[in-house]
C-alpha positions, 0 to 999 in steps of 0.5 A, spaced: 581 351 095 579 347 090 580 349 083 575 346 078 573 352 072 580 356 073 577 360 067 571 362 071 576 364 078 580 368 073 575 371 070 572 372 077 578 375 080 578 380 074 572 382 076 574 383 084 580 387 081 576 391 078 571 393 082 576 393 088 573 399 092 579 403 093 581 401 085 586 397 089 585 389 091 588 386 096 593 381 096 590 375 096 586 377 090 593 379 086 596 373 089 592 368 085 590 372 079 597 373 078 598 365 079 593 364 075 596 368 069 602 363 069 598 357 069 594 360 063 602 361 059 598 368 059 605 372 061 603 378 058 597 380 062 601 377 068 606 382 067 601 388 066 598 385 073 605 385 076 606 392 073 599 395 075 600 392 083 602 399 088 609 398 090 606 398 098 603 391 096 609 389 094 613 390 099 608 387 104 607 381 101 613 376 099 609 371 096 606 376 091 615 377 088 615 369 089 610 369 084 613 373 080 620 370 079 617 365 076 614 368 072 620 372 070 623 365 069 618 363 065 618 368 060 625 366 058 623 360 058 629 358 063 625 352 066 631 349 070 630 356 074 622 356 074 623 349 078 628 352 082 623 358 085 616 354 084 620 349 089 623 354 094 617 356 097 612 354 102 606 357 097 600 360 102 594 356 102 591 361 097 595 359 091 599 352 093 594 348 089 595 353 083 602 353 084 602 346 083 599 346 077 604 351 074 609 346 076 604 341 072 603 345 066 610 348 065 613 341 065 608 338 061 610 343 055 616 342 056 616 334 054 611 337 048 617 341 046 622 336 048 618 331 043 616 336 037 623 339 038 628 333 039 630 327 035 635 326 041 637 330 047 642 328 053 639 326 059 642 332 063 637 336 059 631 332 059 632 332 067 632 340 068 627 342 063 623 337 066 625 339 073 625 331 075 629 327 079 634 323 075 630 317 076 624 319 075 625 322 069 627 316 067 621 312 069 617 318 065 621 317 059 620 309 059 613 311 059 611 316 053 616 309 050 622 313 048 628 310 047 635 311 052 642 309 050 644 307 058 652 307 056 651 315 053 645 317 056 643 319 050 634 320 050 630 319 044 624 323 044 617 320 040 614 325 036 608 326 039 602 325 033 597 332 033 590 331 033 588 335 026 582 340 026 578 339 021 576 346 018 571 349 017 565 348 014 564 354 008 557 355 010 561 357 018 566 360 015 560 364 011 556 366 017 562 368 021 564 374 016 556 376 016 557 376 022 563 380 023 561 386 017 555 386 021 558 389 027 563 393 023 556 396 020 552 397 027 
């Protein structure tokens, strides 16, 4: 399955869900919805998914409570934990590319953390909140340019330059609350 639009899917399996003739989808349908809530960082409808699948889904499909462990670790932000349960499965066709991209996506904000967060940080911690292997995450820091002491395998991240937004022009800003008093009118 090759995922080009992962908004479009979600909205998609939303609409399968929904529309589900018995009111129950199948597991398929949770499976990658729920998959693909955690690649959004959208954990709090990723709970409400998990809430609202009936117990004999559940039960019947080990995936979906694989899925969901790592939403759990997620959700306290323990990512050592949520390398270990993304890697500790043989995800099903079904969901292994997005799980991928889970894996891709968790490990990408926590770098942006480490950078905007940090002014040094110890190599143990850049490994585990990467999930990468020692020598790997070595590589990978040489390559963002930050600086590792060899002697105390002390890192020091670079801060990351955000991109600045430039605001809104008065005459948006104007026609957006037109357009809201407007719908508060009608």
């Amino acid at each position: 399955m090759l995922i080009s639009n992962i908004d479009k899917l979600a909205e998609d399996l939303e609409r399968q869900e929904l529309e589900a003739p018995t009111g129950v989808a199948s597991a398929q349908i949770y499976s990658q919805l729920l998959a693909i809530y955690l690649y959004q960082n959208n954990l709090c409808n990723a709970k409400f998914l998990w809430k609202r699948i009936p117990a004999n889904i559940k039960t019947a499909n080990p995936e979906l409570s694989h899925i969901w462990t790592v939403g759990q670790h997620l959700w306290k932000s323990d990512f050592p934990s949520t390398y270990k349960a993304l890697n500790a499965v043989n995800w099903s066709d079904t969901v292994a590319e997005i799980m991928k991209k889970v894996q891709i996506v968790v490990r990408s904000r926590a770098v942006d953390l480490i950078s905007q967060a940090y002014s040094s940080i110890t190599l143990e911690t850049v490994v585990a909140m990467t999930g990468l292997p020692p020598d790997l995450c070595i590589q990978a820091c040489i390559e963002r340019g930050w600086r590792i002491e060899p002697d105390t395998k002390i890192v020091y991240p670079v801060r990351q330059l955000s991109e600045s937004v430039p605001p809104p022009s008065s005459e948006d800003q104007l026609y957006k609350l037109t357009d809201f008093v407007c719908f508060l009118e009608n």
